[in-house]
N, CA, C and O atoms as CSV, one atom per row, in Angstrom:
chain,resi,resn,atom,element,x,y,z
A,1,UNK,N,N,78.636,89.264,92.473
A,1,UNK,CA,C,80.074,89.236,92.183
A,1,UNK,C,C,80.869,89.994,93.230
A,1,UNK,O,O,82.072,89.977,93.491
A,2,UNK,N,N,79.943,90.603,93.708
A,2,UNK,CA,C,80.547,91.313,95.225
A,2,UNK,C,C,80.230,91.046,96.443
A,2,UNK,O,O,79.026,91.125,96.686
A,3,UNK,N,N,80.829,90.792,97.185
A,3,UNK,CA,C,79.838,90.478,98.587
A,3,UNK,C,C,80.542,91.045,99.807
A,3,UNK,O,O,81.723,91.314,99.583
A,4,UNK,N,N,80.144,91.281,100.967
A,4,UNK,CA,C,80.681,92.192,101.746
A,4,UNK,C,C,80.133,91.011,103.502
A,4,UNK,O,O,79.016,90.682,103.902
A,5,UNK,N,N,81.467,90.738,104.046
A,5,UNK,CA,C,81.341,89.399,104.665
A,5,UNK,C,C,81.532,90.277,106.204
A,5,UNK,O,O,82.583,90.901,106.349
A,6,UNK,N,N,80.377,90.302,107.451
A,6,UNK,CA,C,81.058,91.398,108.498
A,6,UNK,C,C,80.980,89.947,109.605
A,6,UNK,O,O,80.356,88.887,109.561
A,7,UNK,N,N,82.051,90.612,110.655
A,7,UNK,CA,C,82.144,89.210,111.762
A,7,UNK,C,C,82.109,90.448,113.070
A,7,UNK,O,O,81.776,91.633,113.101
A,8,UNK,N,N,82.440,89.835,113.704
A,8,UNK,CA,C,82.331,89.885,115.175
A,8,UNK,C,C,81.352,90.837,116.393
A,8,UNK,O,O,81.484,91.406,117.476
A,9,UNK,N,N,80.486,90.585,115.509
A,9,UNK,CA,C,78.783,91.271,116.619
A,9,UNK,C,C,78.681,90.326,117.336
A,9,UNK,O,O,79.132,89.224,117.023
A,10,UNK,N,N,77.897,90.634,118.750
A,10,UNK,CA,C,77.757,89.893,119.650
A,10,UNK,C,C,77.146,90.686,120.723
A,10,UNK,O,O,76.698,91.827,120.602
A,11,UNK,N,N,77.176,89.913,121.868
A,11,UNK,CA,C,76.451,90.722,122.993
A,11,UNK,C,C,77.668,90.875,123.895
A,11,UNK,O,O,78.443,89.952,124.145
A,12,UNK,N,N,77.784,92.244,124.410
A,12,UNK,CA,C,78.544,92.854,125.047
A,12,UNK,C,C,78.295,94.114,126.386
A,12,UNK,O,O,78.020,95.314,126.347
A,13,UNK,N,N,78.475,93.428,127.181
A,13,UNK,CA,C,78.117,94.234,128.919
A,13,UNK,C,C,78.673,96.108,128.590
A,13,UNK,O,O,79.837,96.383,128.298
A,14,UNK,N,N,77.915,96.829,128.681
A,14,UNK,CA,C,77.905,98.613,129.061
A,14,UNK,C,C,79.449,98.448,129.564
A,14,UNK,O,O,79.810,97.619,130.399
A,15,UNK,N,N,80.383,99.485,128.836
A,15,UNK,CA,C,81.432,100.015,129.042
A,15,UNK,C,C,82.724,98.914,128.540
A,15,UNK,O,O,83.939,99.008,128.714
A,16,UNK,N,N,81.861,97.800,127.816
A,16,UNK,CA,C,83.256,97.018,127.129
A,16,UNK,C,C,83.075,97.150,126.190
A,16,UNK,O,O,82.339,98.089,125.885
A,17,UNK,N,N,83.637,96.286,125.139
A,17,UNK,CA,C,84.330,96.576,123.380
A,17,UNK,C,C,84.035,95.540,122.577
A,17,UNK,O,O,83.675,94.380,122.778
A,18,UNK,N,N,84.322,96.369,121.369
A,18,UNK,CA,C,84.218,95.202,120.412
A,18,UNK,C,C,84.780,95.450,119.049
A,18,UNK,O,O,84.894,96.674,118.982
A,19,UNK,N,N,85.243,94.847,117.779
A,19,UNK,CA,C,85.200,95.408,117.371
A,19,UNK,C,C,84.937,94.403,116.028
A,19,UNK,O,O,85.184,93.213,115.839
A,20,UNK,N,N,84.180,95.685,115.005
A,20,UNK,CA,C,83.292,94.515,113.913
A,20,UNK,C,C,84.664,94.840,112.747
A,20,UNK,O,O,85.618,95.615,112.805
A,21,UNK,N,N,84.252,93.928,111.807
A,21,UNK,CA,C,85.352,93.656,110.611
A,21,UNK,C,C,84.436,93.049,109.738
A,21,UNK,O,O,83.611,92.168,109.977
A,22,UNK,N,N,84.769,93.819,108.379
A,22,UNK,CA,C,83.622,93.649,106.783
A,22,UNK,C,C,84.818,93.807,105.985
A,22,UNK,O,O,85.501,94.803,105.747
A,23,UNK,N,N,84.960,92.063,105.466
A,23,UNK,CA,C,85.642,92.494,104.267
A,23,UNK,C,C,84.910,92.423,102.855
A,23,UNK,O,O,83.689,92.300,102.767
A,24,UNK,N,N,85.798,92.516,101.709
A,24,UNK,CA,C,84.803,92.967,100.576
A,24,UNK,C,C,85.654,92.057,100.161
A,24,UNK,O,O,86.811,91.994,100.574
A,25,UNK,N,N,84.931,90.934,98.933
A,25,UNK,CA,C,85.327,89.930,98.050
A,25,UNK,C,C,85.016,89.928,96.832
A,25,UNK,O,O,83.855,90.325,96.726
A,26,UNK,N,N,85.629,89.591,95.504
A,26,UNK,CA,C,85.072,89.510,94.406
A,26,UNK,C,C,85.337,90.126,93.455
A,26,UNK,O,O,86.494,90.494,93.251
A,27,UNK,N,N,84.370,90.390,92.654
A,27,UNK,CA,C,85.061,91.293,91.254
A,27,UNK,C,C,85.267,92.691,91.384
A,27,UNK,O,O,84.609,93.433,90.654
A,28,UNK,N,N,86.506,93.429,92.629
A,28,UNK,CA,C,87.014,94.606,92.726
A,28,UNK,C,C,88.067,95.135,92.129
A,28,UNK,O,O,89.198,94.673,92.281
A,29,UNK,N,N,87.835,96.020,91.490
A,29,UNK,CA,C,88.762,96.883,90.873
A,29,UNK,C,C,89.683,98.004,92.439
A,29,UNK,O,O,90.885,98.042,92.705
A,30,UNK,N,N,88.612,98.678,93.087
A,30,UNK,CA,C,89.248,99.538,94.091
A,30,UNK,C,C,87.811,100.009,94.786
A,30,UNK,O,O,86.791,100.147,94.112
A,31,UNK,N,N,87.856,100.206,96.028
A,31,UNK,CA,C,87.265,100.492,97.059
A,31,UNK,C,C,87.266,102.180,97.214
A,31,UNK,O,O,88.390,102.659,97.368
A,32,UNK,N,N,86.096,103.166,97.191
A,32,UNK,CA,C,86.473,104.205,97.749
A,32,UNK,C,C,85.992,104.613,99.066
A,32,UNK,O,O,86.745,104.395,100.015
A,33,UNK,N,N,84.287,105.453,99.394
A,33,UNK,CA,C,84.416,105.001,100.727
A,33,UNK,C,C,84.014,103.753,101.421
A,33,UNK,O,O,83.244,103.004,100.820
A,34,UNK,N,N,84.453,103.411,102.667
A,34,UNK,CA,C,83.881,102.037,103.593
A,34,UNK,C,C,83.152,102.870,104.292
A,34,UNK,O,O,83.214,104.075,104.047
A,35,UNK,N,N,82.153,102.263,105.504
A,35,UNK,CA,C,81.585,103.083,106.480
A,35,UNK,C,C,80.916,101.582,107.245
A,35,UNK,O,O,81.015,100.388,106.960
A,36,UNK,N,N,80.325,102.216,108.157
A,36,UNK,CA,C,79.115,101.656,108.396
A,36,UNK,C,C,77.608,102.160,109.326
A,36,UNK,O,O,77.477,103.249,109.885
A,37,UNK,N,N,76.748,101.228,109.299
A,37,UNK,CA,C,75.356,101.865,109.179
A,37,UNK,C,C,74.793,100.765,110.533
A,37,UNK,O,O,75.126,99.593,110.712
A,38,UNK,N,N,73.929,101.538,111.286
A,38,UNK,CA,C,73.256,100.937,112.124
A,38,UNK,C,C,72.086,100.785,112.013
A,38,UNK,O,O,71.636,101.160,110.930
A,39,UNK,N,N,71.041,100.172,113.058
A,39,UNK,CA,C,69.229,100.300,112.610
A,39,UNK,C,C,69.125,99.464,113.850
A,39,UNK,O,O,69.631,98.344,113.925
A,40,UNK,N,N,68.564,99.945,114.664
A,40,UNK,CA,C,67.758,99.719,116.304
A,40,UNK,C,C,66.500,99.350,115.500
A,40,UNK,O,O,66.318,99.593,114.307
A,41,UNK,N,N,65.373,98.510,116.633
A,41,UNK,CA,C,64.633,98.007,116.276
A,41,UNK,C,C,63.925,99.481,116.891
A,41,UNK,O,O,64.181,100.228,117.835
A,42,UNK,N,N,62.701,99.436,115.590
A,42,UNK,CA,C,62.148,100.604,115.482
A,42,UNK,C,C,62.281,101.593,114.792
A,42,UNK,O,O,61.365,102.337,114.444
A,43,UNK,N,N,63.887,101.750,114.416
A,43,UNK,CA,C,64.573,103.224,114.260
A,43,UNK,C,C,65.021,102.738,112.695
A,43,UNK,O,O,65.265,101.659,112.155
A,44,UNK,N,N,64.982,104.337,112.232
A,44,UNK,CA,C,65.571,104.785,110.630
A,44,UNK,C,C,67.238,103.992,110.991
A,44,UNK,O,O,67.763,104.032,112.104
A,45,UNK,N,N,67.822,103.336,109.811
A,45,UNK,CA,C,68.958,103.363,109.780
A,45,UNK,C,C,69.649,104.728,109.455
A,45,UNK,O,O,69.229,105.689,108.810
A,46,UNK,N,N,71.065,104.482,110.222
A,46,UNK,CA,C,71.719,105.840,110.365
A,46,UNK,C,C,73.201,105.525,110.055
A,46,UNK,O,O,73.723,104.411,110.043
A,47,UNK,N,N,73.586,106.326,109.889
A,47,UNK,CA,C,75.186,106.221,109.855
A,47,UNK,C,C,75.746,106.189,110.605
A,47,UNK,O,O,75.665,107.225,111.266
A,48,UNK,N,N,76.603,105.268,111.101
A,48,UNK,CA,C,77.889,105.415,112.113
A,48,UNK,C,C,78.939,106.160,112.435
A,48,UNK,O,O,79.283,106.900,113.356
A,49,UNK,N,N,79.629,105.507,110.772
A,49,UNK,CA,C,81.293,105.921,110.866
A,49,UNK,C,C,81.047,105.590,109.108
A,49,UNK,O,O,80.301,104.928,108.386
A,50,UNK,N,N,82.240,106.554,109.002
A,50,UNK,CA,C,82.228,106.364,107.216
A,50,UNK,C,C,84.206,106.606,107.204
A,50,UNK,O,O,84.802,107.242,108.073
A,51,UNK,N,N,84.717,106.083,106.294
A,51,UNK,CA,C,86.100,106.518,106.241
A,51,UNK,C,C,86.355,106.691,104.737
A,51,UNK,O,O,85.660,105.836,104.190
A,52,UNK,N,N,87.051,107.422,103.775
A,52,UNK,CA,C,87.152,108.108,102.726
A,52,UNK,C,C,88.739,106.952,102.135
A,52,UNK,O,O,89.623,106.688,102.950
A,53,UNK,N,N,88.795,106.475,100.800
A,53,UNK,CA,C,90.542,106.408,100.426
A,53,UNK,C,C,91.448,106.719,101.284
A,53,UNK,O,O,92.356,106.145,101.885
A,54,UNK,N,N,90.860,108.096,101.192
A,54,UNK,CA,C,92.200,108.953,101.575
A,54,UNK,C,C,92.360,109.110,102.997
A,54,UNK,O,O,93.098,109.985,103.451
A,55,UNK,N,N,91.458,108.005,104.011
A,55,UNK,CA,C,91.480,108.390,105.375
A,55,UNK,C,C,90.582,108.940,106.099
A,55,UNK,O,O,90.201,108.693,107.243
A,56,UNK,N,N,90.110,110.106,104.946
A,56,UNK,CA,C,88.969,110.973,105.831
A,56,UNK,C,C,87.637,110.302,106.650
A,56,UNK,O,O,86.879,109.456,106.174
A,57,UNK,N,N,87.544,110.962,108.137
A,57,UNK,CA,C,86.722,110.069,108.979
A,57,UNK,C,C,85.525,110.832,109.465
A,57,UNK,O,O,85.795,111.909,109.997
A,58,UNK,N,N,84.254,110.498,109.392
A,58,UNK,CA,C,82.669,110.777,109.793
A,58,UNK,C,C,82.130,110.137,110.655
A,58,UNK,O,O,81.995,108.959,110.327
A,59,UNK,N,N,81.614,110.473,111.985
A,59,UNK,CA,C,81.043,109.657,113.056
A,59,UNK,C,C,79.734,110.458,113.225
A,59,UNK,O,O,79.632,111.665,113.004
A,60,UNK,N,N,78.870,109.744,113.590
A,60,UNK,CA,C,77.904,110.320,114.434
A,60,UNK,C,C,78.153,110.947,115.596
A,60,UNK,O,O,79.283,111.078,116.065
A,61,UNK,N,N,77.042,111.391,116.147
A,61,UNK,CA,C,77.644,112.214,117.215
A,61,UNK,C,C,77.934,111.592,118.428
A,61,UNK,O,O,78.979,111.691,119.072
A,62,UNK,N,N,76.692,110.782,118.762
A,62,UNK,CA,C,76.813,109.738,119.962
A,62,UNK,C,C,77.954,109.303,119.710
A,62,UNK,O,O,78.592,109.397,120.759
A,63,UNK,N,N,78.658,108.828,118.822
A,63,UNK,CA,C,79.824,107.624,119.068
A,63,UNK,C,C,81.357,108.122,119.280
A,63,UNK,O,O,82.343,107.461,119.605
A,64,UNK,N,N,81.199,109.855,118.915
A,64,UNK,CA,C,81.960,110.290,118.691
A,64,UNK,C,C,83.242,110.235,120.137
A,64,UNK,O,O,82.837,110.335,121.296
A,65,UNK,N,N,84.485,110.096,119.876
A,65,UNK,CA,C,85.568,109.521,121.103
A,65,UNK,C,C,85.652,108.539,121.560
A,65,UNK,O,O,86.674,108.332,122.215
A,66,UNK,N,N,84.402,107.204,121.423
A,66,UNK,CA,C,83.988,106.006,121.689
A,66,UNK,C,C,84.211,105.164,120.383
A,66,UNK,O,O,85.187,104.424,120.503
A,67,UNK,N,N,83.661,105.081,119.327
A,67,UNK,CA,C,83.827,104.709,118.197
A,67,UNK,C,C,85.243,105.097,116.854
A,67,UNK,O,O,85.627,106.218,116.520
A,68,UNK,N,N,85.771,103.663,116.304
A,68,UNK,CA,C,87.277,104.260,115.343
A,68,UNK,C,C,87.238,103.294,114.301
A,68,UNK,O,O,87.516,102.099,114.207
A,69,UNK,N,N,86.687,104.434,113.338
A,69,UNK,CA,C,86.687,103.163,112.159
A,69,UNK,C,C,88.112,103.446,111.051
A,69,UNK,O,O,88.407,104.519,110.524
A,70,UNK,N,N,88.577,102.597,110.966
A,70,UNK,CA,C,89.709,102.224,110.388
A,70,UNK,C,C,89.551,101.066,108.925
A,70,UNK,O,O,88.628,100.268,108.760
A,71,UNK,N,N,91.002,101.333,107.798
A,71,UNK,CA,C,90.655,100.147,106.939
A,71,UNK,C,C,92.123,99.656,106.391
A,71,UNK,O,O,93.214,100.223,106.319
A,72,UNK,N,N,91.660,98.348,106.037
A,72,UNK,CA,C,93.026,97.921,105.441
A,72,UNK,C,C,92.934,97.950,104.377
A,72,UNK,O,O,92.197,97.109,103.863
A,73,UNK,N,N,93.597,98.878,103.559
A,73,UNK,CA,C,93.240,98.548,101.748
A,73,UNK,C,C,93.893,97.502,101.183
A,73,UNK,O,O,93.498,97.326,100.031
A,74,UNK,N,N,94.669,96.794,101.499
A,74,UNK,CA,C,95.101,95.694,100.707
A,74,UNK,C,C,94.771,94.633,101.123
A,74,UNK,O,O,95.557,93.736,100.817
A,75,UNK,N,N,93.366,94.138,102.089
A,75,UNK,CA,C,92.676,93.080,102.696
A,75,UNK,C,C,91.018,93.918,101.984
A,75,UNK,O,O,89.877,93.503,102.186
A,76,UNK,N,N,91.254,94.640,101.499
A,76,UNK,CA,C,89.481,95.163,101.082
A,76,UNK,C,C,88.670,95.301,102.228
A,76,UNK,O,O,87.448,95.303,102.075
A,77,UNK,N,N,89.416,95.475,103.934
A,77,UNK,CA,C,88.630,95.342,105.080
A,77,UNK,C,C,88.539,96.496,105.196
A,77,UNK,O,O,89.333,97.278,104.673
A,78,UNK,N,N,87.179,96.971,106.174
A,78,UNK,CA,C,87.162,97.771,107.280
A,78,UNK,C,C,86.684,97.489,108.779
A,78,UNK,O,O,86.129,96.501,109.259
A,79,UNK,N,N,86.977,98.360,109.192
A,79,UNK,CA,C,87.050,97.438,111.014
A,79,UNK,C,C,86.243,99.095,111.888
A,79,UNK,O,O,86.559,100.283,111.827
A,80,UNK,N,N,85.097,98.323,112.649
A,80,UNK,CA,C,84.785,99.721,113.123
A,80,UNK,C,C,85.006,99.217,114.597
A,80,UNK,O,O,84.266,98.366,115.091
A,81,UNK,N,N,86.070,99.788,115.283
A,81,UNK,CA,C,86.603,99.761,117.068
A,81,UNK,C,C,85.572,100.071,117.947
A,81,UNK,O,O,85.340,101.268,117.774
A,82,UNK,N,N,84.846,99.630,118.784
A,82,UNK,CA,C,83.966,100.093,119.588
A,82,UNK,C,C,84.345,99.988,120.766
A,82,UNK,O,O,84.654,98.838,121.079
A,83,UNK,N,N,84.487,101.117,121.923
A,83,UNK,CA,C,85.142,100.854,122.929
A,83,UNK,C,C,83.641,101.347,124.262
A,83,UNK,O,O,82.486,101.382,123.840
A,84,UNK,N,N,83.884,101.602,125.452
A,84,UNK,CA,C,82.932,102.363,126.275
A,84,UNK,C,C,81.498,102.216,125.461
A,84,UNK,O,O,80.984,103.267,125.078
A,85,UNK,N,N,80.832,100.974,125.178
A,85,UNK,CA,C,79.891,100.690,124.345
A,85,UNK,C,C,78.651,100.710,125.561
A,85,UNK,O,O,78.851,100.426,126.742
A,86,UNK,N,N,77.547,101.049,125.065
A,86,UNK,CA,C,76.085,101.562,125.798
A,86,UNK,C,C,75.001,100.870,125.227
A,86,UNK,O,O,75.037,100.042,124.317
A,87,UNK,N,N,74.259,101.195,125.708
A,87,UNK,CA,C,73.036,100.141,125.578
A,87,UNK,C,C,72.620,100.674,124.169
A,87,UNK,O,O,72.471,99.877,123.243
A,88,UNK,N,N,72.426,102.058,123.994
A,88,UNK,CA,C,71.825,102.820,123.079
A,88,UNK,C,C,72.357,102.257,121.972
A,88,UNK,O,O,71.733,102.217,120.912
A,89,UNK,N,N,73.922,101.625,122.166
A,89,UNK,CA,C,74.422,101.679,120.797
A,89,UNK,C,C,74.017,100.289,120.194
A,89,UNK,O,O,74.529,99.965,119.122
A,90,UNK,N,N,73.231,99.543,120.745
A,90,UNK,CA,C,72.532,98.231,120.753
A,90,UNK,C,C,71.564,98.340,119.444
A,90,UNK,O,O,70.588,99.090,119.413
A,91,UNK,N,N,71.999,97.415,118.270
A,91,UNK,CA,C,71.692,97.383,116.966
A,91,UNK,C,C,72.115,96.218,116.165
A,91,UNK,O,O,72.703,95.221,116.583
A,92,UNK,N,N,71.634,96.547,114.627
A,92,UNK,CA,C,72.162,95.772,113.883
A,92,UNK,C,C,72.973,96.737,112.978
A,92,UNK,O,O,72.519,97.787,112.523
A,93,UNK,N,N,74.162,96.285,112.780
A,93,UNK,CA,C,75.470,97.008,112.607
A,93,UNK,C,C,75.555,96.187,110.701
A,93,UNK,O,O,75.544,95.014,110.326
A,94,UNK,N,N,75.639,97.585,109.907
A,94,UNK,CA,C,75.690,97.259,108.504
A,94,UNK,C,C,77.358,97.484,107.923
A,94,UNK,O,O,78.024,98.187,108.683
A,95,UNK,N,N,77.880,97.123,107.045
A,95,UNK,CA,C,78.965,97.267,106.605
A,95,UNK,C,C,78.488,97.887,105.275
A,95,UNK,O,O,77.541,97.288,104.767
A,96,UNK,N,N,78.915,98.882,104.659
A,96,UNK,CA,C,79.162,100.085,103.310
A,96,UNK,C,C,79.783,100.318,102.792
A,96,UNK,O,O,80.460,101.313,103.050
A,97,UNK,N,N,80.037,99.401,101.451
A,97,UNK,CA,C,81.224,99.869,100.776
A,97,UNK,C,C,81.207,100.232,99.262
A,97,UNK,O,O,80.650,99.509,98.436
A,98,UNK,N,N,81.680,101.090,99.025
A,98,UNK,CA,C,81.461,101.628,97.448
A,98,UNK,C,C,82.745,101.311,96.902
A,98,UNK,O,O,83.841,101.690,97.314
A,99,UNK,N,N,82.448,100.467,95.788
A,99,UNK,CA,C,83.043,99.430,95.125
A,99,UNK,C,C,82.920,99.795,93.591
A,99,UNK,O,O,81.941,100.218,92.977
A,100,UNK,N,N,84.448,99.451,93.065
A,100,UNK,CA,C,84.512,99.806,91.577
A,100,UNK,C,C,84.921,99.011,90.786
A,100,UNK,O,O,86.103,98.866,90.474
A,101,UNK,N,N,83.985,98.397,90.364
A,101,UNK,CA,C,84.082,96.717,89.842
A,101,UNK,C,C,85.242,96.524,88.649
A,101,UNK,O,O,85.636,97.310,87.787
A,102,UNK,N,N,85.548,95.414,88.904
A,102,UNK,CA,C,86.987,94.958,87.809
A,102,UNK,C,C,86.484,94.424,86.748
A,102,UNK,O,O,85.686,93.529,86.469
A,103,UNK,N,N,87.252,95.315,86.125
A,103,UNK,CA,C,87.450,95.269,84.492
A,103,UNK,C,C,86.209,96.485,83.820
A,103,UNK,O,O,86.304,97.247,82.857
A,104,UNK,N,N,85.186,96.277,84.701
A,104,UNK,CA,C,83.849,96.955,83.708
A,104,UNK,C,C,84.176,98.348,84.225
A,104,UNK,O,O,84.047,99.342,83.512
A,105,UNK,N,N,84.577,98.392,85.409
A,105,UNK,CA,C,84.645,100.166,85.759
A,105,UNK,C,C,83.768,100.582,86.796
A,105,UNK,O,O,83.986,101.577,87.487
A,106,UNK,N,N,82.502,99.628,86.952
A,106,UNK,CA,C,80.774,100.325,87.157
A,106,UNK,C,C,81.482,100.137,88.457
A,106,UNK,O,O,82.381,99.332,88.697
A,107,UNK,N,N,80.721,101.342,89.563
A,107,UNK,CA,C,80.582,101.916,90.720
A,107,UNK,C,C,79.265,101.527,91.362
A,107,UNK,O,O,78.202,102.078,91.078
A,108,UNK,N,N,79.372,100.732,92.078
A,108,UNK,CA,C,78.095,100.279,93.067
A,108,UNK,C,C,78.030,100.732,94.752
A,108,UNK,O,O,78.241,101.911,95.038
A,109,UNK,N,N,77.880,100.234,95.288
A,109,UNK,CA,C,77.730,100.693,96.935
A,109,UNK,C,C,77.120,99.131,97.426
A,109,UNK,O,O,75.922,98.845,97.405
A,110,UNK,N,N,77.609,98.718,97.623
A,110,UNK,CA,C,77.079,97.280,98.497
A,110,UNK,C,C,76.838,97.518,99.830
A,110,UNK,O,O,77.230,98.551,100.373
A,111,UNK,N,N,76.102,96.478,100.526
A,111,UNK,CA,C,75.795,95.799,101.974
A,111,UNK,C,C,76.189,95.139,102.174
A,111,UNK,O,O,76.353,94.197,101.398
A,112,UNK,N,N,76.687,95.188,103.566
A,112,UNK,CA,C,76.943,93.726,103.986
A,112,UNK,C,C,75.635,92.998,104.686
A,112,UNK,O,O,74.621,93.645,104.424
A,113,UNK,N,N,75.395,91.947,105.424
A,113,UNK,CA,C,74.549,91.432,105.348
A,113,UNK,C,C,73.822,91.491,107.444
A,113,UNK,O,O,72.915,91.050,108.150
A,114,UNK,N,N,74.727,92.132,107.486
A,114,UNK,CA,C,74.358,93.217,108.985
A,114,UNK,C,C,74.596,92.409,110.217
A,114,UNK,O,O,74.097,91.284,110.195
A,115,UNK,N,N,75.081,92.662,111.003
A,115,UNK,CA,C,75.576,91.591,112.203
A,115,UNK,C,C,75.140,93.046,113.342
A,115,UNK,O,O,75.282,94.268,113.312
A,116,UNK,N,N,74.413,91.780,114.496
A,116,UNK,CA,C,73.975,91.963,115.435
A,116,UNK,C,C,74.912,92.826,116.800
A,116,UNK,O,O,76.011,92.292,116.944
A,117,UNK,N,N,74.700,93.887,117.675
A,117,UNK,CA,C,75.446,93.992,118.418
A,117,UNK,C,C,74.481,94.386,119.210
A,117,UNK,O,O,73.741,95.335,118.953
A,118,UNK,N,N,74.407,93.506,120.490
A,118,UNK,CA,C,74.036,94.154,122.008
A,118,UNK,C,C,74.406,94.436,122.906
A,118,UNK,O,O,75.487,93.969,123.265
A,119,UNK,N,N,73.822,95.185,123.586
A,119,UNK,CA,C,75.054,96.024,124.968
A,119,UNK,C,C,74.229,95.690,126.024
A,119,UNK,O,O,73.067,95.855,125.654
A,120,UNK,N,N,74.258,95.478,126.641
A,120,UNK,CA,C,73.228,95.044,128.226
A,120,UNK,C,C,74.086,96.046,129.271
A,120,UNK,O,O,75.251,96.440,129.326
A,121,UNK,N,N,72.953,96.226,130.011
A,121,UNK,CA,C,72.967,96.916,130.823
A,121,UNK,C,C,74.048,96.813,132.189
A,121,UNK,O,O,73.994,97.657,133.084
């Protein structure tokens, strides 16, 4: 009843941009935090960027001055800006959103369904 839809991963040359967008559809009452989550082949998934209701913003460290995650609350989107992008940051890019379902109340945390981003060298 929820689903979390992300677009624009792709492959992208060291020191250009991109930027991904996850919106959230379905039986929502209200959104609290968005974020999102990465996972290199090999590697623990990790956190990116997380953004709070109220704005409040969490980056990792690598991404930190490079990476701007932002949201629209009345599109249920969030958008994570990737600018000066590196090889390292070469992954599959998750969308996170904690979701407070309509009418019943219940509080879940969904996935989105993870879109690809590569950086070449």
């Amino acid at each position: 009843q929820v689903q979390l839809a992300e677009f624009w991963g792709g492959l992208v040359q060291a020191g250009g941009s991109l930027r991904l967008s996850c919106a959230a559809s379905g039986s929502i009452f209200s959104i609290n935090d968005m974020g999102w989550y990465r996972q290199a082949p090999g590697k623990q998934r990790e956190l990116v960027a997380r953004i709070s209701s109220g704005g409040d913003t969490t980056y990792v460290d690598s991404v930190k001055g490079r990476f701007a995650i932002s949201r629209d609350n009345a599109k249920n989107t969030v958008y994570l800006q990737m600018n000066s992008l590196k090889p390292e940051d070469t992954a599959v890019y998750y969308c996170n959103v904690q979701v407070v379902r309509f009418r019943s109340g219940f509080f879940t945390t969904e996935w989105g369904q993870g879109t690809q981003v590569t950086v070449s060298s």
